[in-house]
C-alpha positions as CSV (number, residue, x, y, z in Angstrom):
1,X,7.7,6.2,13.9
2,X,5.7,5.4,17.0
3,X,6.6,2.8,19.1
4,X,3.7,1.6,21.4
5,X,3.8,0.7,24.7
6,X,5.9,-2.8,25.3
7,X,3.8,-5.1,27.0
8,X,4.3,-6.2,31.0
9,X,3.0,-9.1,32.9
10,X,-1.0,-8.5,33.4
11,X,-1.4,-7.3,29.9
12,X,-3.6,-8.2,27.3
13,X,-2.9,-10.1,23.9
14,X,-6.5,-10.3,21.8
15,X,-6.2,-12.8,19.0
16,X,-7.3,-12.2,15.4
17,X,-8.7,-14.1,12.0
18,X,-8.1,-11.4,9.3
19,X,-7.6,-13.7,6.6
20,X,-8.0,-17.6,6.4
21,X,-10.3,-19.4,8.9
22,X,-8.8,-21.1,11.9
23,X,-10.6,-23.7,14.9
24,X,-10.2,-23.6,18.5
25,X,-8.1,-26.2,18.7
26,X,-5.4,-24.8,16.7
27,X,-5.1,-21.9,18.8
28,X,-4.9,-24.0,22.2
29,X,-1.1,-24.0,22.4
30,X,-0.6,-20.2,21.7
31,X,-3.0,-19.5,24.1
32,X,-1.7,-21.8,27.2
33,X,1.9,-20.3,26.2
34,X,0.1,-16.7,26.1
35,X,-0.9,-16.9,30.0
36,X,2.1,-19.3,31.0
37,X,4.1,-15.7,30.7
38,X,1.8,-13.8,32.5
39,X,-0.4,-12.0,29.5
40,X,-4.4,-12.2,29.6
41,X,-5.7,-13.8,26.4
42,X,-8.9,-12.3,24.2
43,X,-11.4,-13.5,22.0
44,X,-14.7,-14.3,21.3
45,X,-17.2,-16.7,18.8
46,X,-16.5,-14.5,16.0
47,X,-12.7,-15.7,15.3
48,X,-13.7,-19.0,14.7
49,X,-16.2,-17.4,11.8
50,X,-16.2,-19.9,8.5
51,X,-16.7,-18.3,5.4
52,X,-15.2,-21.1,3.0
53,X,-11.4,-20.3,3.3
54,X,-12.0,-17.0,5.0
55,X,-12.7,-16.5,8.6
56,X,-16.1,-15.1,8.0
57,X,-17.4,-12.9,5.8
58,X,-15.3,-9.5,5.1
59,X,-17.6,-7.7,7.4
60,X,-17.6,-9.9,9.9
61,X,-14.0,-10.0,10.2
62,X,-13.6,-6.3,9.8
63,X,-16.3,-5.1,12.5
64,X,-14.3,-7.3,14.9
65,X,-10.7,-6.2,14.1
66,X,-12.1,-3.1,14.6
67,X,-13.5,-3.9,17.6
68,X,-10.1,-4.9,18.7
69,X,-8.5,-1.4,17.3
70,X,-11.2,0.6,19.5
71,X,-10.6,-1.7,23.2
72,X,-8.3,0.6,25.1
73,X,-8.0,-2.7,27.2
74,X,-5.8,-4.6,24.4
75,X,-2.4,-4.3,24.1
76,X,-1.4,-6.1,21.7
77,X,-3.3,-7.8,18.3
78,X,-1.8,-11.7,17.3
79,X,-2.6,-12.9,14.4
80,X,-3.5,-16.2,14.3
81,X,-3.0,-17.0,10.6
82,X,-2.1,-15.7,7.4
83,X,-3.4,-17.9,3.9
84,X,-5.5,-14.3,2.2
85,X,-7.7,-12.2,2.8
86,X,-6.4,-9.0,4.9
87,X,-6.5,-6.9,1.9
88,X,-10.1,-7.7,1.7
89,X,-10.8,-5.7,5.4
90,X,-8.4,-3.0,5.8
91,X,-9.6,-0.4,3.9
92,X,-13.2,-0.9,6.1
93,X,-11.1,-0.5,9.4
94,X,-10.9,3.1,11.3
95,X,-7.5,3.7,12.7
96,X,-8.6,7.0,14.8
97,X,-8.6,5.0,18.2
98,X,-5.7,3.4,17.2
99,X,-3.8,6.4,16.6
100,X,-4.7,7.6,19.9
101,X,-4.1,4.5,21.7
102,X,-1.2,2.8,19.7
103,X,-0.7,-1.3,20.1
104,X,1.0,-3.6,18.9
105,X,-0.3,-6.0,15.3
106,X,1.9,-9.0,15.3
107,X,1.8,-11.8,12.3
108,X,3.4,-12.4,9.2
109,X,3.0,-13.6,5.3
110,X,-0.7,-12.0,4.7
111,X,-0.2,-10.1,7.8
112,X,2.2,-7.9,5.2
113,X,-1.0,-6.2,4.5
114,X,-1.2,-4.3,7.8
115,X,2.1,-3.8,8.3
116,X,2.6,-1.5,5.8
117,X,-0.8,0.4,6.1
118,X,-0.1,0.6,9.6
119,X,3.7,2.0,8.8
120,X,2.4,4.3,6.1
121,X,-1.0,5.8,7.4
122,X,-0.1,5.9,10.9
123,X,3.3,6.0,11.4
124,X,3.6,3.3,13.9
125,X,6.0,-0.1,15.0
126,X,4.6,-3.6,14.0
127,X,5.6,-6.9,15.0
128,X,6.7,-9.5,11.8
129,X,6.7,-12.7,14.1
130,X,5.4,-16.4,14.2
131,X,1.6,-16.6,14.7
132,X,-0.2,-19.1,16.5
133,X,-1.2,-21.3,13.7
134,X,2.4,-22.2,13.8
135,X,2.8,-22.5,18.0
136,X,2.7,-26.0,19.0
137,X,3.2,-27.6,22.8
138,X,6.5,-28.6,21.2
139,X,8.0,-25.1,20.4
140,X,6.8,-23.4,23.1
141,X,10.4,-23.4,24.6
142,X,12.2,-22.4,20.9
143,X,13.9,-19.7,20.4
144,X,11.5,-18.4,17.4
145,X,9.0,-18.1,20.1
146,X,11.3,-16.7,22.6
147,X,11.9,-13.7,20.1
148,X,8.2,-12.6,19.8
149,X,8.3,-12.3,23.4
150,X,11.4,-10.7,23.5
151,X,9.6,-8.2,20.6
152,X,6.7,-7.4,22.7
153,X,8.5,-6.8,26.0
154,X,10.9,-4.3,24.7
155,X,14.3,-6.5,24.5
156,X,17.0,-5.8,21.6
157,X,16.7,-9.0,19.2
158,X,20.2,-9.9,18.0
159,X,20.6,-12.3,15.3
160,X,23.9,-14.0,13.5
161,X,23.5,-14.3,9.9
162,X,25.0,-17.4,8.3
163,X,27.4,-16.7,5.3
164,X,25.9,-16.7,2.1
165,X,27.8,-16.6,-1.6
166,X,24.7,-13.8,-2.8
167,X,25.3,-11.9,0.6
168,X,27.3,-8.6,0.0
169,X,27.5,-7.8,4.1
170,X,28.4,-4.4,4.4
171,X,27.4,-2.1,7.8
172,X,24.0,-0.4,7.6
173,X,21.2,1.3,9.7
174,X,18.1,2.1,9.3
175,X,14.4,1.5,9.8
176,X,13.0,-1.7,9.1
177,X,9.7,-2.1,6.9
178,X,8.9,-4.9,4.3
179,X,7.3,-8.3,4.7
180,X,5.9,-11.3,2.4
181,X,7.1,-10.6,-1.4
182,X,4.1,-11.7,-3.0
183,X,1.7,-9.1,-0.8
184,X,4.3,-6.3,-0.7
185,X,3.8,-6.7,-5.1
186,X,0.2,-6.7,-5.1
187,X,-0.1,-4.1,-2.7
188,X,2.2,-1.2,-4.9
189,X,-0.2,1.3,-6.4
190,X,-2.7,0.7,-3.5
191,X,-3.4,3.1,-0.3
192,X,-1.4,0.0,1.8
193,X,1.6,0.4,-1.0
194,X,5.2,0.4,1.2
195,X,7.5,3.1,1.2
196,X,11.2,2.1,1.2
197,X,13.3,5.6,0.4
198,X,15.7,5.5,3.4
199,X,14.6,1.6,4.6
200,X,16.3,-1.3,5.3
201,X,13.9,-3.4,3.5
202,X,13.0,-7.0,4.5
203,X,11.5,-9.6,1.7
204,X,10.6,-13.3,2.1
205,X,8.4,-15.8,0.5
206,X,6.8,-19.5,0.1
207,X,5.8,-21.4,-2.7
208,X,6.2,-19.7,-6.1
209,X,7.2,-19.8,-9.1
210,X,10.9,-18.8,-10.1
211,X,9.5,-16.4,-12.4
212,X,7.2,-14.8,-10.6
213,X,10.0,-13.4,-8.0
214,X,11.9,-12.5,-11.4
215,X,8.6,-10.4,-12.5
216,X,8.2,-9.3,-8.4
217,X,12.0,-8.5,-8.4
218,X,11.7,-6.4,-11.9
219,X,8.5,-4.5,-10.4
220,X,10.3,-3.7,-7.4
221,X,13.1,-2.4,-9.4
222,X,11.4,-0.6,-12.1
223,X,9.0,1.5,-9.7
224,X,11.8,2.8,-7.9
225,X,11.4,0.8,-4.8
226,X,15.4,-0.8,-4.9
227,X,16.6,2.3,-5.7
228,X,16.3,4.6,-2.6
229,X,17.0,1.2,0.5
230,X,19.2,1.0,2.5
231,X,19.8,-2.6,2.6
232,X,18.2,-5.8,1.6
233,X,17.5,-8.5,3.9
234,X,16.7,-11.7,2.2
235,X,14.3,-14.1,4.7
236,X,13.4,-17.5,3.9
237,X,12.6,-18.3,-0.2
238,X,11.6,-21.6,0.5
239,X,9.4,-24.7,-1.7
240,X,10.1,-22.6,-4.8
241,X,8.5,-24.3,-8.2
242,X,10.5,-23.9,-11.6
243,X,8.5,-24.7,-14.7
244,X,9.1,-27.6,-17.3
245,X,11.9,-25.8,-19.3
246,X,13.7,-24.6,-16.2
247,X,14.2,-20.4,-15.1
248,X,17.9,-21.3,-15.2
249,X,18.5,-19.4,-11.5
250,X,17.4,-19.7,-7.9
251,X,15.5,-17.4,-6.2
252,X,18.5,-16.3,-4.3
253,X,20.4,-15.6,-7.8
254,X,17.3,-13.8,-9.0
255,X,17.1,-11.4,-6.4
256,X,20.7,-10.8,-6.5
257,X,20.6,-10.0,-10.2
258,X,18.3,-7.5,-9.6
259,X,20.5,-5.9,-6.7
260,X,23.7,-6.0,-8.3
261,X,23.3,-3.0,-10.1
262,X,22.5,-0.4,-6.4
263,X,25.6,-1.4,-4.1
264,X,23.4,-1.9,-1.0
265,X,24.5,-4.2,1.7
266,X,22.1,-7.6,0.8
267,X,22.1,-9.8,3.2
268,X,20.6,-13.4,2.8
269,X,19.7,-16.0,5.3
270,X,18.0,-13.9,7.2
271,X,15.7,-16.3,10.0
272,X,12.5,-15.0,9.2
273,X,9.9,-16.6,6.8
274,X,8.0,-19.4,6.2
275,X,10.3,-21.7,7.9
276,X,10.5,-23.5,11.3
277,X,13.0,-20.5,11.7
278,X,11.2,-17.4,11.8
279,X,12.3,-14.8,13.7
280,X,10.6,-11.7,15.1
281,X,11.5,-8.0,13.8
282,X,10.3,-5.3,15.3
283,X,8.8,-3.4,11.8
284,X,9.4,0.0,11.6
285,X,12.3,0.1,14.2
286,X,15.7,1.1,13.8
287,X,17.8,-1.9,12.7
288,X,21.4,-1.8,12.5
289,X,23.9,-5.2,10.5
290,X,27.3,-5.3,11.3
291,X,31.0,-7.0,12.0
292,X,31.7,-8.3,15.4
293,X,34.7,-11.1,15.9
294,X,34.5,-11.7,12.2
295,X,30.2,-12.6,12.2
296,X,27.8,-10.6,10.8
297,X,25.1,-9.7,13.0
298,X,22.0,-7.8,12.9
299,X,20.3,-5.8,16.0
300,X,16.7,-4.7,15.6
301,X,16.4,-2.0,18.3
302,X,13.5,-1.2,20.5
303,X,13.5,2.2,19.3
304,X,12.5,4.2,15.8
């Protein structure tokens, strides 16, 4: 896995649409925060594109990804929302100035999209962290933001994980791929599909049914994907919807159900999802769970 270059003071951070639409008002905090620790901020007219929900049409919002994959200047890509619609671009993007010139793609949910393209065409680190849809004057000094800076500068991020009945915590090591449920289901049997032989894979998800992560769980397991991890970290499962004649389980039990059978060390409560507490992780670096004075913690590394 390639790891590119961590960012330093002077650097540049370009800010991207690839999915829902977004104003320039919503991105005013991340930005002020963006220069208040020393980075240089990009983008133009086009992020602020309105194609009903998307941020422009799917051209528009590939041609200027793209032009942010081809500006040797940029060091790093930010998100600045998820909602849908990066599976729309990415197979129109060329990665061969990319591959040459490695930087970082930060975001989450949606954002799942590139992460594992990225990982699985071009061999190279992500960043699953808060974007800036979700930066207000308020958080600025949280921890959740502290850790995407601590992700882009190169720092180990070190994380105590809360007890959990579901949790089996056992020691493990490996590298870290995964993302948003929902997008890591549709994207299996698609050139963006993940690859989790040898992982330490990382799920988490937002408003759905109790049946669909039993069907997302079941695909997961049946295509062979559970089989070959290393672990399982569980991230925030939160405003999940049961139907009139209830599932009869969480999504916590669900997802343990369809664990129980591999022995891998699952680990829930994880702080990364679609919850005030979300938590960067390096994607696609070596990440390492284990005891110290009777917690569990989790490293993720600044290395593959």
């Amino acid at each position: 896995m390639i790891i590119p270059p961590y960012l330093l003071p002077g650097d540049t951070v370009a800010l991207a649409a690839p999915a829902r639409k977004i104003s320039e008002t919503e991105i005013i905090p991340a930005v002020t925060w963006l220069k208040s620790v020393g980075f240089n901020v990009f983008y133009d007219e086009r992020l602020f594109a309105e194609d009903h929900q998307f941020a422009g049409e799917d051209a528009i919002r590939a041609a200027y990804i793209q032009n942010l994959l081809d500006n040797d200047s940029i060091n790093a890509i930010w998100c600045v929302r998820g909602g849908y619609g990066s599976a729309r671009i990415i197979d129109r993007l060329d990665f061969t100035r990319f591959r040459e010139h490695p930087k970082w793609i930060c975001g989450y949910s949606d954002i799942t999209v590139f992460h594992n393209h990225v990982h699985r065409h071009l061999q190279t680190a992500t960043i699953h962290a808060t974007m800036p849809i979700n930066v207000t004057h308020e958080s600025m000094q949280t921890s959740v933001v502290q850790s995407f800076l601590d992700a882009l500068t190169g720092k180990t991020l070190t994380y105590e994980i809360h007890s959990h009945l579901l949790s089996q915590c056992k020691p493990f090591s490996g590298t870290i791929v995964g993302g948003n449920l929902s997008m890591l289901y549709s994207l299996i049997g698609s050139p963006s599909d993940i690859e989790t032989t040898d992982k330490v894979l990382f799920i988490e998800d937002l408003d759905e049914y109790l049946y669909h992560i039993d069907r997302m769980m079941l695909n997961l397991k049946r295509s062979g994907k559970l089989s070959r991890i290393k672990a399982l970290l569980v991230g925030h499962l939160s405003d999940m919807h049961d139907n009139t004649i209830p599932f009869g389980k969480t999504a916590e039990e669900i997802v343990a159900d369809h664990c129980r059978e591999f022995g891998f060390p699952l680990i829930f409560n994880v702080p990364a999802g679609h919850l005030p507490d979300n938590q960067a992780f390096r994607m696609g670096c070596q990440t390492e769970g284990f005891f110290e004075n009777n917690k569990f913690i989790i490293n993720n590394l600044d290395h593959a």
